[in-house]
LOSEBA-275591 format. One record per residue (C-alpha): residue in one letter; x, y, z. Coordinates in steps of 0.1 Angstrom, whole numbers, plus 5000, padded with zeros to 4 digits. Each point is the difference from the previous one (the first is absolute). Last residue first. Example, Ala and Ser with C-alpha at 12.3 -4.5 7.8 and 13.67 -1.06 7.14 Angstrom:
2
s513749895071/a498649665007/
***
This chain:
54
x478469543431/x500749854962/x503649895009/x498649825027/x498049804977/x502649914981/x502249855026/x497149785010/x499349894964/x503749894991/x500449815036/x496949814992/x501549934967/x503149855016/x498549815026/x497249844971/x503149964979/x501949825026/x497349755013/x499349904962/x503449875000/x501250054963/x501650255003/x499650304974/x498350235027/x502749905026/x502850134977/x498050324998/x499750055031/x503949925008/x500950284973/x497550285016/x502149925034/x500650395015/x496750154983/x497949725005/x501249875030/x499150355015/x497350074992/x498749635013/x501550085032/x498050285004/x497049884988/x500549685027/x500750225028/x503650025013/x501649935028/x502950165013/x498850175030/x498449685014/x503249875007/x499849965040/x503149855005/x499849695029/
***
């Protein structure tokens, strides 16, 4: 069994990171219509922003 605990992320980290690699796939989920999606994708908006203010 592989112990891949060196490649997780944290959330805030992963969030950064979404945003700035995938900004076209968050804003395709904020224009869904699947409330689930633009919840994920907004949530995803505000953590990466709030790292960039630390």
């Amino acid at each position: 069994m592989e112990n891949n605990t060196q490649n997780l992320l944290s959330f805030s980290d992963w969030a950064k990171r979404v945003s700035t690699e995938h900004p076209d796939i968050l804003k395709q989920m904020i224009k869904s219509t699947d409330v689930l999606d633009r919840v994920i994708a907004k949530r995803i908006m505000q953590i990466a922003q709030s790292c960039e203010n630390v």
